[in-house]
LOZA-290489 format. One record per residue (C-alpha): residue number from 1; x, y, z. Coordinates in steps of 0.2 Angstrom, whole numbers, plus 5000, padded with zeros to 4 digits. Example, Ala and Ser with C-alpha at 12.3 -4.5 7.8 and 13.67 -1.06 7.14 Angstrom:
2
+-----+------+------+------+
!   k !   px !   py !   pz !
+-----+------+------+------+
!   1 ! 5062 ! 4978 ! 5039 !
!   2 ! 5068 ! 4995 ! 5036 !
+-----+------+------+------+
% end
This chain:
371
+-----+------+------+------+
!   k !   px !   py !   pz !
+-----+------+------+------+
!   1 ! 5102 ! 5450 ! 5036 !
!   2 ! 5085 ! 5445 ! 5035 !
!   3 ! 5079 ! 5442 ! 5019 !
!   4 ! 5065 ! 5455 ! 5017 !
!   5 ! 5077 ! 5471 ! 5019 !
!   6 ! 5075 ! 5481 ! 5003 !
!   7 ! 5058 ! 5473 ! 4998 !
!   8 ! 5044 ! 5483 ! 4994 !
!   9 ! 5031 ! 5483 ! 5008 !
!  10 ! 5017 ! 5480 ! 4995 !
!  11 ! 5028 ! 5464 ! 4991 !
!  12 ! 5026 ! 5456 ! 5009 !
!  13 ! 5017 ! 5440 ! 5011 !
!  14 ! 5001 ! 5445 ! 5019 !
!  15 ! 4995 ! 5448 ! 5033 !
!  16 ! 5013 ! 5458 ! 5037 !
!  17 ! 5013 ! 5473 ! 5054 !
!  18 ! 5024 ! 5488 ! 5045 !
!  19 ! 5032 ! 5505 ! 5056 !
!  20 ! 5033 ! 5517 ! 5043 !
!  21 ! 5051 ! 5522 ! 5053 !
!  22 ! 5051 ! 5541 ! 5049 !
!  23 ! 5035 ! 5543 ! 5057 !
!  24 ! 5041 ! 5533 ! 5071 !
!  25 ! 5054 ! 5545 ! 5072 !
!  26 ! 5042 ! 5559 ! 5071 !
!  27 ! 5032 ! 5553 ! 5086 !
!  28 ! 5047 ! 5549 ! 5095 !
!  29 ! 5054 ! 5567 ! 5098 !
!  30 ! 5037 ! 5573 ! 5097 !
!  31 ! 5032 ! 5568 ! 5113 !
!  32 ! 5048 ! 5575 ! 5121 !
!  33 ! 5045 ! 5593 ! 5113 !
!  34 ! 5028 ! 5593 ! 5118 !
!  35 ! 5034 ! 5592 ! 5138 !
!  36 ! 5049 ! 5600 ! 5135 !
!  37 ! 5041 ! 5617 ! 5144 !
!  38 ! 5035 ! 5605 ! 5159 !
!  39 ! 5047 ! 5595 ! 5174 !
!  40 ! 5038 ! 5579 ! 5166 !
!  41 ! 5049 ! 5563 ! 5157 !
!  42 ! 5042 ! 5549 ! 5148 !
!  43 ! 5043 ! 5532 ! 5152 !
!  44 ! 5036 ! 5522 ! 5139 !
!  45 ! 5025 ! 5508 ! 5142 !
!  46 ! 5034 ! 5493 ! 5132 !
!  47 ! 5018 ! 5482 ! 5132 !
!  48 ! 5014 ! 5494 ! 5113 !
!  49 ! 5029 ! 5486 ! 5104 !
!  50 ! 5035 ! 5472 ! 5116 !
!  51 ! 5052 ! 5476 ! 5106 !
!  52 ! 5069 ! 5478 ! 5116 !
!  53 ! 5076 ! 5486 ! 5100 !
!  54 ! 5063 ! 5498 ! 5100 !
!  55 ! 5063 ! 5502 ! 5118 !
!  56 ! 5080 ! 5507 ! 5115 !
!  57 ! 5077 ! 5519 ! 5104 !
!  58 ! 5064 ! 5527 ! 5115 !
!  59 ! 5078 ! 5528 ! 5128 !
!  60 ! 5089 ! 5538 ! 5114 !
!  61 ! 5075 ! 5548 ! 5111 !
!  62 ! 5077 ! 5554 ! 5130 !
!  63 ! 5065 ! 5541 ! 5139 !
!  64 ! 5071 ! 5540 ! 5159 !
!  65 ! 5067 ! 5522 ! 5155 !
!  66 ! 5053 ! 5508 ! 5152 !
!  67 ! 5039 ! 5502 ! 5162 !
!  68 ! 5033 ! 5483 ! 5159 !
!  69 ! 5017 ! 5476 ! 5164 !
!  70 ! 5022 ! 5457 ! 5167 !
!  71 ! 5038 ! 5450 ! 5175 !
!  72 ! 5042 ! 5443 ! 5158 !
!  73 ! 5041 ! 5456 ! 5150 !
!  74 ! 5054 ! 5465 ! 5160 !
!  75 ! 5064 ! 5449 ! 5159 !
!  76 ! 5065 ! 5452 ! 5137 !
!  77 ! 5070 ! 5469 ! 5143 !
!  78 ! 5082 ! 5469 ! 5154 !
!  79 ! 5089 ! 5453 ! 5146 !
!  80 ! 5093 ! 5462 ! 5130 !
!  81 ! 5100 ! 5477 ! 5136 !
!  82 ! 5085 ! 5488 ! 5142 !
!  83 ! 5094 ! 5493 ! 5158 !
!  84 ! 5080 ! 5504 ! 5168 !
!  85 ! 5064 ! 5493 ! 5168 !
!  86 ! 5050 ! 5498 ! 5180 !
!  87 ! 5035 ! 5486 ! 5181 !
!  88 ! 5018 ! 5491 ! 5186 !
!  89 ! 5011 ! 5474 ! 5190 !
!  90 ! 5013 ! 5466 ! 5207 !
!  91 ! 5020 ! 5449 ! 5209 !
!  92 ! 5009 ! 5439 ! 5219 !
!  93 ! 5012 ! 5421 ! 5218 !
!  94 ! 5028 ! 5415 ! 5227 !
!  95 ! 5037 ! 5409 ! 5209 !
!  96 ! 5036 ! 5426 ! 5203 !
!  97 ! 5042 ! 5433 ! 5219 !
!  98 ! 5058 ! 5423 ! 5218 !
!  99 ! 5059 ! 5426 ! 5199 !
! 100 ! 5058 ! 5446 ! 5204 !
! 101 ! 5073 ! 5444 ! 5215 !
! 102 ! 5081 ! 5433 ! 5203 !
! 103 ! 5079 ! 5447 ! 5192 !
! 104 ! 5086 ! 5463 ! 5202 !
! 105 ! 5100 ! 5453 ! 5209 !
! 106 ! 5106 ! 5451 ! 5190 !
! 107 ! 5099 ! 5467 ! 5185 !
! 108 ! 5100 ! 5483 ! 5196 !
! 109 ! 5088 ! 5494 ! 5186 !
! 110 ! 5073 ! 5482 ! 5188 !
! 111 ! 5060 ! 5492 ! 5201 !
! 112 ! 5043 ! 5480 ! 5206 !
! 113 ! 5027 ! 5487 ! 5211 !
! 114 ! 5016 ! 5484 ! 5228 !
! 115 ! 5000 ! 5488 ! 5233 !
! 116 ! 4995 ! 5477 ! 5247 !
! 117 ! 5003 ! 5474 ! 5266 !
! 118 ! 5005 ! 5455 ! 5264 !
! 119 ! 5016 ! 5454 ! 5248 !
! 120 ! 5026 ! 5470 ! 5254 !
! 121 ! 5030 ! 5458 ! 5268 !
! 122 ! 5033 ! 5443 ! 5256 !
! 123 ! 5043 ! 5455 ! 5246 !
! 124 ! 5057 ! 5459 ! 5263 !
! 125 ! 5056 ! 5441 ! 5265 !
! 126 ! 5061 ! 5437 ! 5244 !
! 127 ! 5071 ! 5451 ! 5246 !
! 128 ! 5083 ! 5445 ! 5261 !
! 129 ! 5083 ! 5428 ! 5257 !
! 130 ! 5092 ! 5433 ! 5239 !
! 131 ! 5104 ! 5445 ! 5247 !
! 132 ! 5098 ! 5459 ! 5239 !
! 133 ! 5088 ! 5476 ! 5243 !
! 134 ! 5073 ! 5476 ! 5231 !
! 135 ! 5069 ! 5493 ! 5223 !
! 136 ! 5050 ! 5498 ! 5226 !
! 137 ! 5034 ! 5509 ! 5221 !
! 138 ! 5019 ! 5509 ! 5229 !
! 139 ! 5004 ! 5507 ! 5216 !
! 140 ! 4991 ! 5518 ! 5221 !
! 141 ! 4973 ! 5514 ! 5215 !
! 142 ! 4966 ! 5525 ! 5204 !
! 143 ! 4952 ! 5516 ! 5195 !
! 144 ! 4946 ! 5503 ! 5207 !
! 145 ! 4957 ! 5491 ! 5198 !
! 146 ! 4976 ! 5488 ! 5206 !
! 147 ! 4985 ! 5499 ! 5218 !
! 148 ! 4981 ! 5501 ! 5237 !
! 149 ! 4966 ! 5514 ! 5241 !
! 150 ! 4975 ! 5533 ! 5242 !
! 151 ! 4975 ! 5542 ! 5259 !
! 152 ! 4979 ! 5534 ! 5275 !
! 153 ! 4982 ! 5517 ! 5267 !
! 154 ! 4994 ! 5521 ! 5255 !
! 155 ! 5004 ! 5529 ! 5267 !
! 156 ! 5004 ! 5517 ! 5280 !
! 157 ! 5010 ! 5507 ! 5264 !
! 158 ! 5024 ! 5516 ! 5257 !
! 159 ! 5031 ! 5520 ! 5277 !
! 160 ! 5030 ! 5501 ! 5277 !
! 161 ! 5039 ! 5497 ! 5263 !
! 162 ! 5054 ! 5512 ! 5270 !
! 163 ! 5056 ! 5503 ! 5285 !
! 164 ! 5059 ! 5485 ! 5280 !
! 165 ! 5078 ! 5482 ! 5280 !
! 166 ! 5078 ! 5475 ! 5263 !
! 167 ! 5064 ! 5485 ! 5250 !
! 168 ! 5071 ! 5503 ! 5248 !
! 169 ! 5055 ! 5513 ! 5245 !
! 170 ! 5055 ! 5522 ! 5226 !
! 171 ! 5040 ! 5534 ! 5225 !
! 172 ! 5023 ! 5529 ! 5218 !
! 173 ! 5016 ! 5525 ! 5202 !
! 174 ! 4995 ! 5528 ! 5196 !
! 175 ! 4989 ! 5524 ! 5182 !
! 176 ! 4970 ! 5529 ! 5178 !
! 177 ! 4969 ! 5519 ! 5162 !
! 178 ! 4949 ! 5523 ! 5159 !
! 179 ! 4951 ! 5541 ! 5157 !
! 180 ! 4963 ! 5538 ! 5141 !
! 181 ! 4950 ! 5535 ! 5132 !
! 182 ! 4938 ! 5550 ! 5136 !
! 183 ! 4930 ! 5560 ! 5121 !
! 184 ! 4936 ! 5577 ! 5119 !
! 185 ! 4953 ! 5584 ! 5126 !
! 186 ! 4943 ! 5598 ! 5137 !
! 187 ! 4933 ! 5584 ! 5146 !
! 188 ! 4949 ! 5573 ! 5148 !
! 189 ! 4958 ! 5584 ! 5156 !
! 190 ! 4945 ! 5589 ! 5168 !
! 191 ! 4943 ! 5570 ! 5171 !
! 192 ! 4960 ! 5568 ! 5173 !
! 193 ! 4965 ! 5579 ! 5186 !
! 194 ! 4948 ! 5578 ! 5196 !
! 195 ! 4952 ! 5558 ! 5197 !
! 196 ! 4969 ! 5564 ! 5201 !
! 197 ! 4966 ! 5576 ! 5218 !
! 198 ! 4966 ! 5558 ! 5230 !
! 199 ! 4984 ! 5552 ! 5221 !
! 200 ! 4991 ! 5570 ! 5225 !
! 201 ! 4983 ! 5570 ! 5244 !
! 202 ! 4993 ! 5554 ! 5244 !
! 203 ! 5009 ! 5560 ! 5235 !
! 204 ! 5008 ! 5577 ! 5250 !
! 205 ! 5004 ! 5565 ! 5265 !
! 206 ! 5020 ! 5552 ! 5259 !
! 207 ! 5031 ! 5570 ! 5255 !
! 208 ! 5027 ! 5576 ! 5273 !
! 209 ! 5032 ! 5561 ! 5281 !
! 210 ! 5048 ! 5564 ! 5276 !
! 211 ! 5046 ! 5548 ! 5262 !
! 212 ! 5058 ! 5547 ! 5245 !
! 213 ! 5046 ! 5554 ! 5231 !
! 214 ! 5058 ! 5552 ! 5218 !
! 215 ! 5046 ! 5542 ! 5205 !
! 216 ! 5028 ! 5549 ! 5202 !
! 217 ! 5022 ! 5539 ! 5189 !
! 218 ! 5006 ! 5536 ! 5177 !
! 219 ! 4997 ! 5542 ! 5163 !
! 220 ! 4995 ! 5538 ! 5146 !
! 221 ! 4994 ! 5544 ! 5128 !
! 222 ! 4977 ! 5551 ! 5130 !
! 223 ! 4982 ! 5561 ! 5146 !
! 224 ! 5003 ! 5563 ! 5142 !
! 225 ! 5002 ! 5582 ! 5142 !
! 226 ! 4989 ! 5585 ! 5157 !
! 227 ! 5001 ! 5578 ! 5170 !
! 228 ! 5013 ! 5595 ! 5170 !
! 229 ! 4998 ! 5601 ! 5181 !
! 230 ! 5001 ! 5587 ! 5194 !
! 231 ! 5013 ! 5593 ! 5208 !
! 232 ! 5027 ! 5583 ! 5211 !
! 233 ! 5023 ! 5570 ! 5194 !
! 234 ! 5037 ! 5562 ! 5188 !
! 235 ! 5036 ! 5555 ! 5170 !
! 236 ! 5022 ! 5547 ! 5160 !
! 237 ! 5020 ! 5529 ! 5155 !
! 238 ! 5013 ! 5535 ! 5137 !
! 239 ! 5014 ! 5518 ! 5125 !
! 240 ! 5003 ! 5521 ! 5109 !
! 241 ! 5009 ! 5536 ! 5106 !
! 242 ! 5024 ! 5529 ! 5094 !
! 243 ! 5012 ! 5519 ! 5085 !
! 244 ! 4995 ! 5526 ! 5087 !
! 245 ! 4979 ! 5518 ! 5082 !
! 246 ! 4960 ! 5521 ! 5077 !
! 247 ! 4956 ! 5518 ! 5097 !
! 248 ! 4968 ! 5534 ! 5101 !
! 249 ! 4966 ! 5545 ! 5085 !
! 250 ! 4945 ! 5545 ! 5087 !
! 251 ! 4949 ! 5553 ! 5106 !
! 252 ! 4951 ! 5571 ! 5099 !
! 253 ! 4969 ! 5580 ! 5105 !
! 254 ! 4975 ! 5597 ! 5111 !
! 255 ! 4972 ! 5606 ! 5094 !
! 256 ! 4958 ! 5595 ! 5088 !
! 257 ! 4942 ! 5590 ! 5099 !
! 258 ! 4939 ! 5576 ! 5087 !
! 259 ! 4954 ! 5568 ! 5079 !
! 260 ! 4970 ! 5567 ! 5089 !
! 261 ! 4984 ! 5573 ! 5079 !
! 262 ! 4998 ! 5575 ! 5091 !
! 263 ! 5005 ! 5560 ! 5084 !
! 264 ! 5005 ! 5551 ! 5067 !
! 265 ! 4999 ! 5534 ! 5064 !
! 266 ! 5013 ! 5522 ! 5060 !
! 267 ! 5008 ! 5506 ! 5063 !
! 268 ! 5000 ! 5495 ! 5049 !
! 269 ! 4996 ! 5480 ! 5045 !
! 270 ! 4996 ! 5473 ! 5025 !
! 271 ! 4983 ! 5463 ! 5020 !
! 272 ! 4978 ! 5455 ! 5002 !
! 273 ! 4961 ! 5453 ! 4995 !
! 274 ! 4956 ! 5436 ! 4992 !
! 275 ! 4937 ! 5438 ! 4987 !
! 276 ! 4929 ! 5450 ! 4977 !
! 277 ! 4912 ! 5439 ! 4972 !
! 278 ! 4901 ! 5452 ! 4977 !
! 279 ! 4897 ! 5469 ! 4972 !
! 280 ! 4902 ! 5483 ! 4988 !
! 281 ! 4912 ! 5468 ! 4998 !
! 282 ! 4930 ! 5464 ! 4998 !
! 283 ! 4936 ! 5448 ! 5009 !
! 284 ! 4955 ! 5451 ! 5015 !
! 285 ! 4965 ! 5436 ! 5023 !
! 286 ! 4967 ! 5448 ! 5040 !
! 287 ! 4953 ! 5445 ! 5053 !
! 288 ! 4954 ! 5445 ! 5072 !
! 289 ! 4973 ! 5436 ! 5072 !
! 290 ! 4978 ! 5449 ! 5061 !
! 291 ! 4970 ! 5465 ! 5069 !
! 292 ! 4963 ! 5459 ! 5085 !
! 293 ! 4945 ! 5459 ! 5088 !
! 294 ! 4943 ! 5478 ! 5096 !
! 295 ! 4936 ! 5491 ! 5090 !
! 296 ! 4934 ! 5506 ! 5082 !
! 297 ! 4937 ! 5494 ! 5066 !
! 298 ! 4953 ! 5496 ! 5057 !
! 299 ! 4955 ! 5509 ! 5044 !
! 300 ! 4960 ! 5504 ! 5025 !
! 301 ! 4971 ! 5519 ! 5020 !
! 302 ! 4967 ! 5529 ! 5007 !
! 303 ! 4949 ! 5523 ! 5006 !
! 304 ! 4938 ! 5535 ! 5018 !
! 305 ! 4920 ! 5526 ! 5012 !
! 306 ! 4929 ! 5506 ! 5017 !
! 307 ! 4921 ! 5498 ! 5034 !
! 308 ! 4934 ! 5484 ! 5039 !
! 309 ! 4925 ! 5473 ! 5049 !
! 310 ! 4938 ! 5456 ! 5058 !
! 311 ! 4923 ! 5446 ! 5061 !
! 312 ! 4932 ! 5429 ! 5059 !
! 313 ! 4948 ! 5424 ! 5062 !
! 314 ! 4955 ! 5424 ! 5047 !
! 315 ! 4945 ! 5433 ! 5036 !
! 316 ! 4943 ! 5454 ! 5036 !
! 317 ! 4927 ! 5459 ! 5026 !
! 318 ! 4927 ! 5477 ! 5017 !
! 319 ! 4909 ! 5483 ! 5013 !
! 320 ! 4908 ! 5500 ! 5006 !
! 321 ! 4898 ! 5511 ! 4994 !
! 322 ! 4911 ! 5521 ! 4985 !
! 323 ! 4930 ! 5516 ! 4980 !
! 324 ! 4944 ! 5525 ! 4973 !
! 325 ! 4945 ! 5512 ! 4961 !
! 326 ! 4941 ! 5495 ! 4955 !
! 327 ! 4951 ! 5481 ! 4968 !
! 328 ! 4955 ! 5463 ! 4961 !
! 329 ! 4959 ! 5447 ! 4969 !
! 330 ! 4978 ! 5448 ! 4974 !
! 331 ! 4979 ! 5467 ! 4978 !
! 332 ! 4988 ! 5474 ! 4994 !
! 333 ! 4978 ! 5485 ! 5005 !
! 334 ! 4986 ! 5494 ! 5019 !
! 335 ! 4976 ! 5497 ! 5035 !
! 336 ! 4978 ! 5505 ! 5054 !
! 337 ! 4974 ! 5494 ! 5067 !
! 338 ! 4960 ! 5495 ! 5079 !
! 339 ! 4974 ! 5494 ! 5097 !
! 340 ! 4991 ! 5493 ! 5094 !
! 341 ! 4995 ! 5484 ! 5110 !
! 342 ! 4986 ! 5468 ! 5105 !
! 343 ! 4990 ! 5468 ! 5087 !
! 344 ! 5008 ! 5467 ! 5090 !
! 345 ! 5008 ! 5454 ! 5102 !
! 346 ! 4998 ! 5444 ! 5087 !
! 347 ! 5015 ! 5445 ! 5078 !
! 348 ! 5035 ! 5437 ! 5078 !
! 349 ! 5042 ! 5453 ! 5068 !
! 350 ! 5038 ! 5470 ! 5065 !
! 351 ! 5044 ! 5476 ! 5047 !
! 352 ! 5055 ! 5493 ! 5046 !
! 353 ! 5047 ! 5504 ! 5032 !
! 354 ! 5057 ! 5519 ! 5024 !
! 355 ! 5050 ! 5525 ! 5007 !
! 356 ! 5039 ! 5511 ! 5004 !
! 357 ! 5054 ! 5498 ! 5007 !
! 358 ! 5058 ! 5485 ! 5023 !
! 359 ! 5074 ! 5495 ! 5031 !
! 360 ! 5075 ! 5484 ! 5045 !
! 361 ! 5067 ! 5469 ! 5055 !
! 362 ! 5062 ! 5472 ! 5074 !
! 363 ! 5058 ! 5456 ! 5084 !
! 364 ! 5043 ! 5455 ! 5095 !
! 365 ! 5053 ! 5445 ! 5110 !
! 366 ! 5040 ! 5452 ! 5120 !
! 367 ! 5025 ! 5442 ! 5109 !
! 368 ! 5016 ! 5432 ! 5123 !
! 369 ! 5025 ! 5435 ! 5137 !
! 370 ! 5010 ! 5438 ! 5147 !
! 371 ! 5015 ! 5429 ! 5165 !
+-----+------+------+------+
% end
């Protein structure tokens, strides 16, 4: 058992990442109630936690599995028991390749993406030379970024993909990761679908020819409950919406233009002042390796008048006009972070929180896995 179960949070050595886990809960079946009404699943984006003991519980909230951005990261997964691991990257070199196959020949649940004629080929050749048949999307591109161009292309793509003898061809995945962020859930949306209508010509050319449209893929927190409109979508790849953070809660949601309440913060991170010389400035040992160096800035909970600003790397400075109190050297502050993704992977362990207490230890085996 580790050591720190039945401490109190504000006891942790500082800086310490916390999950408060009833509101982890909370955002866990929220997101499936909110698309209960709609033919849409959710498959969580494991880059937000990096954690295969919380992908797992996203899978026994009713996740149709997890999506993975790098090889290695699908490797944690499906090495510890995540069995359904789709990954939105494209393996390029020809050691990731063979490492792929490696991967689906141990693990049958591992889908690859492709967006490009020349790796769907060096895929086939991986592919036949392991002894397998390779399960594959096509990545279609929606923001100029990854993914092959809709229309004519992607289907000359995918009908490639069908045909070679060892790829078996899964649907499509599109993620347009710049609209998440849009201001205001009325202009969202609109921005969503419009940068959507090439992805759905593609998705009705690939359906006419006859094609296998079993995985329509994409979206995000900030777009998770546009996508019922999208004909044919599958699931989304929502990842911050367990954890959320300052970046997401200042999008405005559904029920609120300027605050998105759908789900409730739960990540935090415990910090300790360690300054206190000057009047209006606290110093906290948490700067850009404790909260990463995006912004909005973090939020100190509990004090609405506090600007936390990680200008250095290991120093967080407080400036403020009013305080609900007087804070000394020593004292906890707890704060949400800027963007959960990167703080995380800033982190070995993420501490399990149940009335103010560590209930459980989750360990970031994702943390750096960025190949």
């Amino acid at each position: 058992m580790h050591s720190s179960i039945g401490k109190s949070k504000w006891e942790l050595d500082t800086p310490a990442l916390c999950v408060d886990l009833s509101t982890l809960e909370h955002n866990l079946k929220k997101i499936h109630t909110e698309l209960r009404e709609t033919n849409v699943g959710v498959r969580p984006h494991v880059k937000t936690h990096k954690s295969p003991a919380i992908a797992k519980l996203q899978i026994a909230a009713g996740a149709v599995g997890v999506c993975a951005g790098k090889l290695t990261e699908s490797e944690v997964m499906l090495e510890n028991g995540v069995n359904d691991v789709l990954m939105t990257g494209v393996n390029i070199t020809a050691t990731k390749i063979r490492r792929a196959m490696e991967l689906r020949k141990k693990f049958t649940g591992f889908i690859q993406a492709v967006d490009n004629v020349k790796n769907a080929h060096d895929l086939q050749d991986a592919a036949k030379a392991a002894g397998i048949i390779a399960d594959v999307v096509v990545d279609i591109d929606v923001i100029k970024r990854s993914g092959v161009l809709p229309g004519s292309p992607a289907l000359a793509l995918a009908q490639l993909v069908d045909k070679l003898p060892n790829l078996k061809f899964r649907g499509i995945l599109a993620y347009d990761g710049i609209v998440q962020h849009h201001m205001g859930y009325a202009e969202r949306k609109k921005t969503a679908l419009r940068n959507f209508e090439p992805i759905v010509e593609s998705y009705e050319l690939m359906k006419r020819a006859g094609l296998n449209m079993e995985i329509f893929s994409g979206a995000g927190t900030g777009t998770y409950n546009m996508m019922g409109q999208i004909p044919g979508f599958t699931d989304v790849q929502a990842g911050s919406y367990l954890f959320m953070d300052a970046q997401y809660m200042e999008i405005g949601g559904v029920h609120n233009e300027k605050v998105m309440d759908d789900f409730t913060p739960s990540l935090t991170v415990m910090t300790t002042i360690i300054n206190n010389n000057h009047p209006n400035r606290l110093i906290t040992d948490s700067g850009t390796k404790a909260v990463s160096i995006d912004t909005p800035n973090a939020i100190v909970i509990g004090e609405p008048d506090f600007k936390y600003i990680a200008n250095s790397d290991e120093y967080g400075i407080i400036t403020f006009n009013e305080s609900s109190r007087t804070y000394k050297v020593g004292d906890p502050l707890e704060v949400i972070v800027p963007h959960c993704d990167p703080v995380v992977n800033l982190y070995d362990v993420i501490y399990g929180i149940r009335n103010e207490k560590v209930e459980t230890v989750f360990e970031v085996l994702g943390r750096g896995k960025s190949q």
